[in-house]
Backbone as ProteinMPNN parsed JSONL, in Angstrom:
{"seq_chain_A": "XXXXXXXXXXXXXXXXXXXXXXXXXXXXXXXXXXXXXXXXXXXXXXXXXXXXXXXXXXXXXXXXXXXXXXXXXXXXXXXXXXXXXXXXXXXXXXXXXXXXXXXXXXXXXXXXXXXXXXXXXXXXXXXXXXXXXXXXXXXXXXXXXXXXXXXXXXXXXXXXXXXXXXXXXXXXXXXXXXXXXXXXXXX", "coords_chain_A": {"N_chain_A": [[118.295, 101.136, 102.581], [115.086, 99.837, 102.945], [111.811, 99.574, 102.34], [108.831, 97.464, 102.977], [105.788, 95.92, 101.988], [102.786, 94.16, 101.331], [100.712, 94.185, 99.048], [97.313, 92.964, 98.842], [95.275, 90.367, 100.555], [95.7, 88.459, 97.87], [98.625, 88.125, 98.02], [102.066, 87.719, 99.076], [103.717, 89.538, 101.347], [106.18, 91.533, 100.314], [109.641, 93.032, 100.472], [111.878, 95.909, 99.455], [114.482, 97.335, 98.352], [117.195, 99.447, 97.876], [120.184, 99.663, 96.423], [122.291, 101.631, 94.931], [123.042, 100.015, 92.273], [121.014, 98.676, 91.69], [117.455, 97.859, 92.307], [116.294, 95.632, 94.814], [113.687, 93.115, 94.861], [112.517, 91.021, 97.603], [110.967, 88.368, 98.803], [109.297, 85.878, 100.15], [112.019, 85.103, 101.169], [113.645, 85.041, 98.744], [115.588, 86.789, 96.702], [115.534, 89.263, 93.918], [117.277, 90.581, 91.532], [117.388, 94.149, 89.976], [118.687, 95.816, 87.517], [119.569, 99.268, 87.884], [120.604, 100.477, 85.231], [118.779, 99.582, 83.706], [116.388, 100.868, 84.302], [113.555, 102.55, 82.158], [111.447, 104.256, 83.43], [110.315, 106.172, 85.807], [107.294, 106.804, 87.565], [104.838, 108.828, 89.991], [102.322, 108.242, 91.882], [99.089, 108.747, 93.363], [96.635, 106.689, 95.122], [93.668, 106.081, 96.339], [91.493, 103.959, 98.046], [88.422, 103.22, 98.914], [88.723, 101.987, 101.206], [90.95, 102.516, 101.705], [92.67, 104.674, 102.123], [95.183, 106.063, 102.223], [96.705, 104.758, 100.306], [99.591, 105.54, 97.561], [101.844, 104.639, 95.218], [104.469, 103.848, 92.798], [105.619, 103.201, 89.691], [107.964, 101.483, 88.199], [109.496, 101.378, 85.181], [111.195, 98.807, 83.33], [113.769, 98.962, 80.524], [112.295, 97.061, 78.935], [109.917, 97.011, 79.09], [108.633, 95.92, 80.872], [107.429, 96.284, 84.391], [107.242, 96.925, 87.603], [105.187, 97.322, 91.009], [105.25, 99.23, 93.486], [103.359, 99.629, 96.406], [102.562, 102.216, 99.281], [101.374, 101.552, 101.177], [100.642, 98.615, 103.549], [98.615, 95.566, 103.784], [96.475, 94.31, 106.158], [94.369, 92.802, 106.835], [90.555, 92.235, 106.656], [89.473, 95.132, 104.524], [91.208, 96.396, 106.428], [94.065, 98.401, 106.194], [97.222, 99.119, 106.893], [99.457, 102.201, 106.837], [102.257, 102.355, 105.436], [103.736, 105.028, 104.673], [105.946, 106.129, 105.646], [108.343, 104.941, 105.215], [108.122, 104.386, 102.404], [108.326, 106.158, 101.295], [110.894, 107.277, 101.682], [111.809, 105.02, 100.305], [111.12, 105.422, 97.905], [112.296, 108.21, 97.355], [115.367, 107.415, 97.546], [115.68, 105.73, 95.513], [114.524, 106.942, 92.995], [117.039, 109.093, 93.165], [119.246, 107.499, 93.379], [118.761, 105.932, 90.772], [118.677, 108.709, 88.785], [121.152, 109.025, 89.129], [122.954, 106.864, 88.331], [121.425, 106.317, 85.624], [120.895, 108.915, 83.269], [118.713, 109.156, 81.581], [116.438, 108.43, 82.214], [113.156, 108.838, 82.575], [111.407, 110.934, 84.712], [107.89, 111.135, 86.471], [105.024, 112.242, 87.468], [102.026, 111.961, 89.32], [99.038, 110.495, 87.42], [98.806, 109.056, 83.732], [98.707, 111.031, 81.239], [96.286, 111.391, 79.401], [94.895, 108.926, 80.832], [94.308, 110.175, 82.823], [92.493, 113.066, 81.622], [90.491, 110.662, 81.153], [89.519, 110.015, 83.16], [88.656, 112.307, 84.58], [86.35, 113.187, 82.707], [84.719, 111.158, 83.041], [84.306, 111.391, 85.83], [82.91, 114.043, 85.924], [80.684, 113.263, 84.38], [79.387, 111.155, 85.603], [78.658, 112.595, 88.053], [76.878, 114.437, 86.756], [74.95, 112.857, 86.194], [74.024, 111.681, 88.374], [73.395, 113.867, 89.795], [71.084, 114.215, 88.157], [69.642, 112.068, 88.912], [68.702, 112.28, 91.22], [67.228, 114.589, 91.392], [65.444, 113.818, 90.527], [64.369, 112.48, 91.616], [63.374, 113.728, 94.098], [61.006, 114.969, 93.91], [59.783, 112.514, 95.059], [58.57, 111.985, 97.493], [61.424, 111.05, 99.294], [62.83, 112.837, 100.075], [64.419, 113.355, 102.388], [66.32, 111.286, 102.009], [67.641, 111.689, 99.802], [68.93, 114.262, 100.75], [70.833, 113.116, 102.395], [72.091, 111.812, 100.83], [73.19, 114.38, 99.065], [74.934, 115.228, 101.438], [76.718, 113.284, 102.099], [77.924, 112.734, 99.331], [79.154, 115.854, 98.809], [80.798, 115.391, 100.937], [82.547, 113.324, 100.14], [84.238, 115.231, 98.201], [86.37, 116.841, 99.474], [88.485, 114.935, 99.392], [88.051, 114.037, 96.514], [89.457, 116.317, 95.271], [91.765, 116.357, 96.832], [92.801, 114.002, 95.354], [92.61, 114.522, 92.766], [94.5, 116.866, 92.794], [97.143, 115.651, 93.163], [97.278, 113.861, 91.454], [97.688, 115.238, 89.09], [98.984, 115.486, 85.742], [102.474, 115.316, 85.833], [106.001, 116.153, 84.72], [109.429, 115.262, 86.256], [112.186, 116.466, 88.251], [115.183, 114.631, 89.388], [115.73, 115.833, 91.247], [113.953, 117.325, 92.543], [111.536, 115.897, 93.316], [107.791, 116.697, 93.975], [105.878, 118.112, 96.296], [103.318, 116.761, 97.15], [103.246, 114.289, 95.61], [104.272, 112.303, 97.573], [103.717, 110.519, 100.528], [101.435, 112.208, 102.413], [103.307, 114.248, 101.756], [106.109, 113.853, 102.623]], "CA_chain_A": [[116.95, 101.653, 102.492], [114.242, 99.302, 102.689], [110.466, 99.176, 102.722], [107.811, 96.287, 103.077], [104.142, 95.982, 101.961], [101.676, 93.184, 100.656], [98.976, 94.43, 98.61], [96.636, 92.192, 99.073], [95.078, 89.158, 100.36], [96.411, 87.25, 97.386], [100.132, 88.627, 97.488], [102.85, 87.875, 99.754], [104.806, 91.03, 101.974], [107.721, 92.11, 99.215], [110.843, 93.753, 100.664], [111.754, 96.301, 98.477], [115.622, 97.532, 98.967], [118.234, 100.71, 96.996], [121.759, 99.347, 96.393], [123.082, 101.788, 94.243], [123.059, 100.182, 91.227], [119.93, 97.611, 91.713], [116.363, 97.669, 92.94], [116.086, 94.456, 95.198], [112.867, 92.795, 95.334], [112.699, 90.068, 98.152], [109.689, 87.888, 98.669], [109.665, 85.051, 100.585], [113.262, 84.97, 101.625], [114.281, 84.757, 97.651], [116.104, 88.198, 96.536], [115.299, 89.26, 92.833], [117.401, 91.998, 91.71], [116.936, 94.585, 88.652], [119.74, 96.548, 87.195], [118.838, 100.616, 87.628], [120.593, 101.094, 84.486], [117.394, 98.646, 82.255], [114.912, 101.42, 84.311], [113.496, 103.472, 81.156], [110.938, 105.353, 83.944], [109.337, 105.73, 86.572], [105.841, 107.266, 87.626], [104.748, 108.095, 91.1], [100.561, 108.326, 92.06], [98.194, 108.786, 95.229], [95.376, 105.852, 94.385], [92.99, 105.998, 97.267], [90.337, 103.574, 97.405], [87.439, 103.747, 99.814], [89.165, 101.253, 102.595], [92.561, 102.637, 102.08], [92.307, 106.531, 101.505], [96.507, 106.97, 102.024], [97.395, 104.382, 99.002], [100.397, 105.358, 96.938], [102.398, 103.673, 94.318], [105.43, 103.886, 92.329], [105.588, 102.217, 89.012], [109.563, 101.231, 87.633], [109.104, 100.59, 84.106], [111.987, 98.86, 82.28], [113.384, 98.84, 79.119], [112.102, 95.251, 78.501], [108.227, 97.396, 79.13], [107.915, 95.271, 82.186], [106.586, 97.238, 85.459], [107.206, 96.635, 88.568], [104.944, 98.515, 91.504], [105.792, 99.713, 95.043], [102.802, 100.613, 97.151], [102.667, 102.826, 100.346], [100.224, 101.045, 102.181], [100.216, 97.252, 103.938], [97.355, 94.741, 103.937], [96.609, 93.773, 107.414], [93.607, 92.65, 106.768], [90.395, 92.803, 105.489], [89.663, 96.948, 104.91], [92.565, 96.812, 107.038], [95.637, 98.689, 105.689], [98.701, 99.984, 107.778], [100.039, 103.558, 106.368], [103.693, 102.837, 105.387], [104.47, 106.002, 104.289], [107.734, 107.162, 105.669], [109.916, 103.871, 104.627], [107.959, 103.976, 101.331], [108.877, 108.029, 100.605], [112.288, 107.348, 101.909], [112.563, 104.038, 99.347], [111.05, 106.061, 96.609], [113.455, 109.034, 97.099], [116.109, 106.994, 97.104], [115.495, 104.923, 93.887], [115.019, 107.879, 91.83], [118.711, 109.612, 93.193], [120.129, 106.462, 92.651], [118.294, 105.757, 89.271], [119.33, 109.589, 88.001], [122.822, 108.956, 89.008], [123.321, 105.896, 86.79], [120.745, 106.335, 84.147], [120.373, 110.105, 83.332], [117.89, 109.005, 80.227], [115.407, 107.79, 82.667], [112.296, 110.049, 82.575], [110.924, 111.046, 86.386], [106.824, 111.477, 86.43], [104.238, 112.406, 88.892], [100.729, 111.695, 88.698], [98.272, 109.609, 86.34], [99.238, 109.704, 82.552], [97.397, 112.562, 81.075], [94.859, 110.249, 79.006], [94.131, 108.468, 82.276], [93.989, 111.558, 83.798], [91.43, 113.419, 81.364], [89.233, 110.284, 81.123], [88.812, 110.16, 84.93], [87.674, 113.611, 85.018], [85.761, 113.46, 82.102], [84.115, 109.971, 83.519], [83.333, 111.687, 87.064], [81.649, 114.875, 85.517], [79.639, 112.53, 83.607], [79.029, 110.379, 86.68], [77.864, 113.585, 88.764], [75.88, 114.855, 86.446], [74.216, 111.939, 86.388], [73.979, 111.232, 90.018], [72.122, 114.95, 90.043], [69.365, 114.086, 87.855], [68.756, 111.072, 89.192], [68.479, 113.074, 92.561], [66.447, 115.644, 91.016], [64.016, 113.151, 90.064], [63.868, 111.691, 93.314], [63.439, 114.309, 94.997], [59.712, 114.524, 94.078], [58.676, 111.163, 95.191], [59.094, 112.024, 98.831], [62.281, 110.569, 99.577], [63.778, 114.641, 100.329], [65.453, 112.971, 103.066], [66.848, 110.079, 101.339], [68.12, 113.032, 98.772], [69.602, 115.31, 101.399], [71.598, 112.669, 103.099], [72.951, 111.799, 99.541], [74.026, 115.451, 98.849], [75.922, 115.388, 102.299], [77.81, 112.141, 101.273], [78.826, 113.625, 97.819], [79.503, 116.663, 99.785], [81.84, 114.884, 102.641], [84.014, 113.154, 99.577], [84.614, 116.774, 97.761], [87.551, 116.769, 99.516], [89.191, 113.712, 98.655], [87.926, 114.287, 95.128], [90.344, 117.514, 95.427], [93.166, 116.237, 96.957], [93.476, 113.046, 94.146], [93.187, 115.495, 91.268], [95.59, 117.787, 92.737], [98.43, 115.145, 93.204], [97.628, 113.085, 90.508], [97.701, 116.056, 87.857], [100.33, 114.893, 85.44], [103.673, 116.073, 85.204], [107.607, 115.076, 85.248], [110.029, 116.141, 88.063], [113.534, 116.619, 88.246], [115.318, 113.746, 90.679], [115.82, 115.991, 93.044], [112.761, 118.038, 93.214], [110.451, 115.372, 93.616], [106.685, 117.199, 93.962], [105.588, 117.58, 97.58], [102.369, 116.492, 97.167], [103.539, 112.89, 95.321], [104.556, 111.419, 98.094], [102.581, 110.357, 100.941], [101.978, 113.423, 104.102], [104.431, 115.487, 101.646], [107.163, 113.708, 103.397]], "C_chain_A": [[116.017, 100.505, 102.137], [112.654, 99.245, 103.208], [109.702, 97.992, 102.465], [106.341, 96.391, 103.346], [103.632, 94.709, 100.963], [100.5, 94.168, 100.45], [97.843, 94.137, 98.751], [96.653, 91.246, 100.015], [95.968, 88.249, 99.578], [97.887, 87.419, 97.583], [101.113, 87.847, 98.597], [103.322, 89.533, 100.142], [106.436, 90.334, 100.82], [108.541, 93.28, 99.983], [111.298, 94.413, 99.597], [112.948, 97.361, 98.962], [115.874, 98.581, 97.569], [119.391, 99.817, 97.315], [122.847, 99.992, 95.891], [122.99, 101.973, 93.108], [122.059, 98.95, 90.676], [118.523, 97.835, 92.68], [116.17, 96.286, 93.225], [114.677, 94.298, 95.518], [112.878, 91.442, 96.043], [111.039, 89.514, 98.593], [110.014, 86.358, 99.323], [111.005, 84.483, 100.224], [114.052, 84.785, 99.767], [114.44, 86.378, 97.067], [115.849, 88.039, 94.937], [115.816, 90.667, 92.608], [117.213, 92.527, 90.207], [117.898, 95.655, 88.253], [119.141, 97.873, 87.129], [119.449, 101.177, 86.442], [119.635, 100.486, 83.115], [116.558, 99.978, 82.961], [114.916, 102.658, 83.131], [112.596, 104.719, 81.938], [110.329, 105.222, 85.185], [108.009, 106.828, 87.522], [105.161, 107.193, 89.252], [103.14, 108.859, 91.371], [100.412, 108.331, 93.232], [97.083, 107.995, 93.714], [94.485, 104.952, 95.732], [92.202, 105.132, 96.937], [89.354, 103.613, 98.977], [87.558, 102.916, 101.345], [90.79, 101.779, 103.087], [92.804, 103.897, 101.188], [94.094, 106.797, 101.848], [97.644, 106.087, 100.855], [98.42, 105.435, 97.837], [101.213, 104.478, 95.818], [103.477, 104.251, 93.435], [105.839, 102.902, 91.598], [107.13, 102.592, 88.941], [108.747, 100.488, 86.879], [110.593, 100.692, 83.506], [112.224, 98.764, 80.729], [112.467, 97.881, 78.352], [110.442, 95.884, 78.186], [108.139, 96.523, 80.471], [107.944, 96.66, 83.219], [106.689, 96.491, 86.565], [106.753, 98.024, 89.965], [105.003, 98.071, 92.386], [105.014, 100.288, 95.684], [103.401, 101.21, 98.749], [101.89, 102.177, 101.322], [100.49, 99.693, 101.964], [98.913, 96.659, 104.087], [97.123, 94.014, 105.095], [95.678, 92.442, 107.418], [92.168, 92.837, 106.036], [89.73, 94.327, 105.751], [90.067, 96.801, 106.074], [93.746, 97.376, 106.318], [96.186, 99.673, 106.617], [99.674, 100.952, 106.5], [101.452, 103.146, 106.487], [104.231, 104.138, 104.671], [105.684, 106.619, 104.438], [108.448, 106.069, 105.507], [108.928, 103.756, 102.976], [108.313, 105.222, 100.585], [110.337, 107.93, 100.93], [113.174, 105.752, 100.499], [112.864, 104.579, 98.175], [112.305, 107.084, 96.23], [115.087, 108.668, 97.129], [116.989, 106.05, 95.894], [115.66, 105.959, 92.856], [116.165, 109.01, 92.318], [119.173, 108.717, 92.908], [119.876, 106.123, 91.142], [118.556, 107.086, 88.35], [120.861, 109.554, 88.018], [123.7, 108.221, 87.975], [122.761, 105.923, 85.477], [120.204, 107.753, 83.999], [119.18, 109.811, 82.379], [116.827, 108.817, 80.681], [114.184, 108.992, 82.967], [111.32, 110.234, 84.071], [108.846, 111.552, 86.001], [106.142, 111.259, 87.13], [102.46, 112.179, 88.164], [99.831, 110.779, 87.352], [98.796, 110.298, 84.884], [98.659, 110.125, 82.478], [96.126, 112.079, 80.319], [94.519, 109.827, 80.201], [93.182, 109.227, 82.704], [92.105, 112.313, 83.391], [90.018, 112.455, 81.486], [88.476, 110.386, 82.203], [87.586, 111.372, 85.319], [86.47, 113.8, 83.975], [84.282, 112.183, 82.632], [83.346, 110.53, 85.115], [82.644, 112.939, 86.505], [80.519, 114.088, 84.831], [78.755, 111.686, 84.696], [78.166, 111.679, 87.518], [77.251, 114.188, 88.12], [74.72, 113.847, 86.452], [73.541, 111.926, 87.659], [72.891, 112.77, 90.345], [71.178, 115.109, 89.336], [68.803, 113.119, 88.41], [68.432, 111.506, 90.721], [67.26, 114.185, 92.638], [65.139, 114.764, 90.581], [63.183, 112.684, 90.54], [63.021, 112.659, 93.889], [61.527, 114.478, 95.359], [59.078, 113.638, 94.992], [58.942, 111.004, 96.652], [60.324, 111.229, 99.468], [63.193, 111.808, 99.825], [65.05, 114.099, 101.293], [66.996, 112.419, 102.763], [68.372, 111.092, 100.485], [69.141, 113.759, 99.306], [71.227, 114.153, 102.309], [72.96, 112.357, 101.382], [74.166, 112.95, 99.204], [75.266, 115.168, 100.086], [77.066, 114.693, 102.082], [79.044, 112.369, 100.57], [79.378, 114.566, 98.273], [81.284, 116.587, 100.361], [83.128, 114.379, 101.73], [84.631, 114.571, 98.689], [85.964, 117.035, 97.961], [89.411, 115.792, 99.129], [89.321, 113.78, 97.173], [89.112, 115.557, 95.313], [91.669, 117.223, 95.144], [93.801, 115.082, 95.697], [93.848, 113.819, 92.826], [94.375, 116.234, 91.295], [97.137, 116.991, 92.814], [98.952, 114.342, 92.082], [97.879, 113.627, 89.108], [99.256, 115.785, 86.922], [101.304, 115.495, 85.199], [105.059, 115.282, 85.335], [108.024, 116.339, 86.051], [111.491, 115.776, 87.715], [114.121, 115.47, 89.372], [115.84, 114.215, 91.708], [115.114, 117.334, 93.173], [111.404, 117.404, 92.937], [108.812, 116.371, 93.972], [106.638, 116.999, 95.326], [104.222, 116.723, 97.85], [102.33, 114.849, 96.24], [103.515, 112.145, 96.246], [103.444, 111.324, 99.417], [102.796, 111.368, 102.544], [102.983, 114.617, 103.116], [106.068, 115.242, 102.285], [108.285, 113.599, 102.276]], "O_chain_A": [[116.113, 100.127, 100.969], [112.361, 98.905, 104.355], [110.1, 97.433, 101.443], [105.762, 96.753, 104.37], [104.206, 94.454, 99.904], [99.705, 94.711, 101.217], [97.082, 95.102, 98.818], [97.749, 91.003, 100.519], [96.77, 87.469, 100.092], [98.44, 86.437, 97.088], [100.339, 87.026, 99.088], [103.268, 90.489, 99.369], [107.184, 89.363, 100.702], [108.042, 94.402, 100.063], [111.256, 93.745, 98.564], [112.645, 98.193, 99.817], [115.163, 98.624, 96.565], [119.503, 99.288, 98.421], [124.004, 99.594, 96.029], [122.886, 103.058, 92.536], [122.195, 98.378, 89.594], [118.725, 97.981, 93.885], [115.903, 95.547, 92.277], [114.204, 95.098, 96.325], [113.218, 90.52, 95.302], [110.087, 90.292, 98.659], [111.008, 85.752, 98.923], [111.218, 83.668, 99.325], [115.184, 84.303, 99.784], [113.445, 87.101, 97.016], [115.904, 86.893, 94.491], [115.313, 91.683, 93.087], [116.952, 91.744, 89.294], [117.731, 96.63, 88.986], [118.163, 97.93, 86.384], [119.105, 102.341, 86.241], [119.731, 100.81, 81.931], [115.806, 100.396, 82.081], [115.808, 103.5, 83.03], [112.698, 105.878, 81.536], [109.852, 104.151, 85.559], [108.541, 107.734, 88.163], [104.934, 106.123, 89.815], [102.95, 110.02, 91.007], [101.234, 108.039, 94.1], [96.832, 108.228, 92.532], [94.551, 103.762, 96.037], [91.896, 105.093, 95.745], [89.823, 104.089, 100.011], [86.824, 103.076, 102.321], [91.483, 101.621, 104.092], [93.04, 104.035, 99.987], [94.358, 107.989, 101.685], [98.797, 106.399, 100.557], [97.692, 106.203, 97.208], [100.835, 103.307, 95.84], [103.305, 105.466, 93.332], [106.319, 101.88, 92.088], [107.592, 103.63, 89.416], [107.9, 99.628, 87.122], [111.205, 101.723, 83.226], [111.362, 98.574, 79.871], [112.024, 98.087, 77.222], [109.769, 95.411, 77.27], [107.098, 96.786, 81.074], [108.365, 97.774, 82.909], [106.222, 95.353, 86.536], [107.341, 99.093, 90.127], [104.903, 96.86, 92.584], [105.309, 101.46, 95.915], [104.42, 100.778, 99.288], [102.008, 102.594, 102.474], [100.614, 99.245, 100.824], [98.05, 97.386, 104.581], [97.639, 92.896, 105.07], [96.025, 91.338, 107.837], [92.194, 93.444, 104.966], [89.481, 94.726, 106.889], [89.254, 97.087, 106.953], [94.451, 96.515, 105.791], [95.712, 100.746, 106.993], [100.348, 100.501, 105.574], [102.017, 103.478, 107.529], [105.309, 104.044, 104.085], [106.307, 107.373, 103.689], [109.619, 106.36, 105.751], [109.251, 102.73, 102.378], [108.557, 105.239, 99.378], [111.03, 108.692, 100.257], [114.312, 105.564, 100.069], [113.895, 104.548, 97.503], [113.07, 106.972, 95.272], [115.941, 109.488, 96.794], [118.152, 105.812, 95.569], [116.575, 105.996, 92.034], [116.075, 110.016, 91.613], [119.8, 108.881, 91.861], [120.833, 106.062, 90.37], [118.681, 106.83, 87.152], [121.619, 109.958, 87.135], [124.599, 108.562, 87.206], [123.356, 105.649, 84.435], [119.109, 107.959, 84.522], [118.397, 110.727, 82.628], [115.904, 108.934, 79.875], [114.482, 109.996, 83.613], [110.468, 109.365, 84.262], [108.704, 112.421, 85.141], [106.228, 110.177, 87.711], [101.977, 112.232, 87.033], [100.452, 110.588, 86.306], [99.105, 111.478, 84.718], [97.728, 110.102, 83.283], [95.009, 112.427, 80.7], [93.648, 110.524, 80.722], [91.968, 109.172, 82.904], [91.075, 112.285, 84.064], [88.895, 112.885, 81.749], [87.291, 110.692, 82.335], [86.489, 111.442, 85.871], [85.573, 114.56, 84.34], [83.087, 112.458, 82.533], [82.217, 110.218, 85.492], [81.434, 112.807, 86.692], [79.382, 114.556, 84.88], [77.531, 111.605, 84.589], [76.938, 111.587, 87.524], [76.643, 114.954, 88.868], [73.582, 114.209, 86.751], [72.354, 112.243, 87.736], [71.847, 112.722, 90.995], [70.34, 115.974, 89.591], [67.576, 113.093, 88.511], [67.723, 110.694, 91.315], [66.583, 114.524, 93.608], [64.01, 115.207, 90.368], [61.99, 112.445, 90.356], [61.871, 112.32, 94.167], [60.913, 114.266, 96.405], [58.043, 113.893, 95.609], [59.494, 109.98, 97.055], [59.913, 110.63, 100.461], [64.405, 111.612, 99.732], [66.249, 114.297, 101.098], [68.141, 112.779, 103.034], [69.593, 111.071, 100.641], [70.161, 113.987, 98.655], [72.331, 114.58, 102.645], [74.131, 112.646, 101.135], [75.381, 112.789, 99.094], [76.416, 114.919, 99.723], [78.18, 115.188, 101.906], [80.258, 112.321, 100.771], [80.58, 114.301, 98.265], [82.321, 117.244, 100.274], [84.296, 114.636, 102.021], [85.857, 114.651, 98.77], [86.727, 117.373, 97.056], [90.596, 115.957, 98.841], [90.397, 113.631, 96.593], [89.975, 114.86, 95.846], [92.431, 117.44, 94.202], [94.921, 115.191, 95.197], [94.853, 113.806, 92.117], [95.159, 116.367, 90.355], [98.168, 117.616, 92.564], [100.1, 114.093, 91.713], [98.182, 112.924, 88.144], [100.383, 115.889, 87.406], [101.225, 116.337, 84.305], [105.242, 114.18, 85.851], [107.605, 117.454, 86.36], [111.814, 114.86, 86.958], [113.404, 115.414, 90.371], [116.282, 113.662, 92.715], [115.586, 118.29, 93.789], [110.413, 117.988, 92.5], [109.372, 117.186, 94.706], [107.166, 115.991, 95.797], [104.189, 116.015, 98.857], [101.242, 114.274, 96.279], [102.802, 111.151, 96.1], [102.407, 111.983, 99.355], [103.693, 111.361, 103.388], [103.351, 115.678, 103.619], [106.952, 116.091, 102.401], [109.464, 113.45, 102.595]]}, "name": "protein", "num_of_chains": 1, "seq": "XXXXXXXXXXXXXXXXXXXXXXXXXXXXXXXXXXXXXXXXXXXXXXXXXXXXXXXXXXXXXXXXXXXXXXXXXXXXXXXXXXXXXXXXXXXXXXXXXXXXXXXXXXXXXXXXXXXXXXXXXXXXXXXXXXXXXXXXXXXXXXXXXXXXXXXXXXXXXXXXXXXXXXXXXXXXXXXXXXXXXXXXXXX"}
């Protein structure tokens, strides 16, 4: 089982392999492996951003506290990214069966921690309320247009706003009833 994605610009493409009883990370042709019985957890997110709306990720945190993450999406370019989703849902689901097999202790979790979580939401109600007085203030000074195209905007992401809350809502998961809505498509 292996998938391959560069994050970035700055990064290199990381190969990112199941063995069993090791998560291989390969990176320019040099293999780096990580024993699945050091992983203490691991955490899996949707983290859209406004060039690359099918982002994913999958932290492995070991005992040590180090972190190592696994997106769903390649960097082609720039706001270019190529959708790996089905070798990055097929790596994931095979890391955590292999990682419950050897390390039952290891704790499975979906979505943003729950601090994250609340500030986000507490940070965009604050943000949209905002955003509708300063709309409401406008609206006076003949700019109605200006105003209306705004609403549509805000509007048009509504849905996106939706779908991140609903996947990223925090919880843990059993390693073998992964969430459908974790991974990327539900795949």
């Amino acid at each position: 089982m292996a998938h391959s994605a560069r994050r970035s610009v700055l990064e290199q493409e990381i190969t990112w392999t199941v063995d069993g009883v090791a998560l291989i990370r390969t990176e320019k042709g040099i293999a780096k492996s990580y024993a699945l019985t050091d992983v203490r957890a691991i955490r899996i997110a949707y983290d859209p951003t406004r060039v690359d709306q099918a982002r994913h990720w999958c932290d492995v945190t070991f005992n040590s506290g180090f972190v190592q993450r696994i997106v769903s999406t390649h960097y082609c370019g720039f706001a270019d990214f190529e959708d790996r989703g089905k070798s990055y849902s097929a790596l994931v689901r095979a890391l955590v069966a292999a990682v419950a097999n050897i390390n039952p202790a290891c704790t499975f979790e979906a979505g943003k921690k729950k601090s994250v979580y609340i500030a986000e939401i507490a940070f965009m109600a604050v943000a949209l309320m905002f955003l509708v007085w300063v709309l409401l203030l406008t609206a006076g000074m003949g700019v109605s247009e200006i105003v209306g195209i705004k609403l549509v905007l805000l509007a048009a992401m509504l849905p996106t706003l939706r779908s991140y809350l609903r996947k990223n809502w925090p919880r843990r998961f059993h390693a073998d009833s992964i969430p459908d809505n974790a991974l990327p498509s539900g795949r």
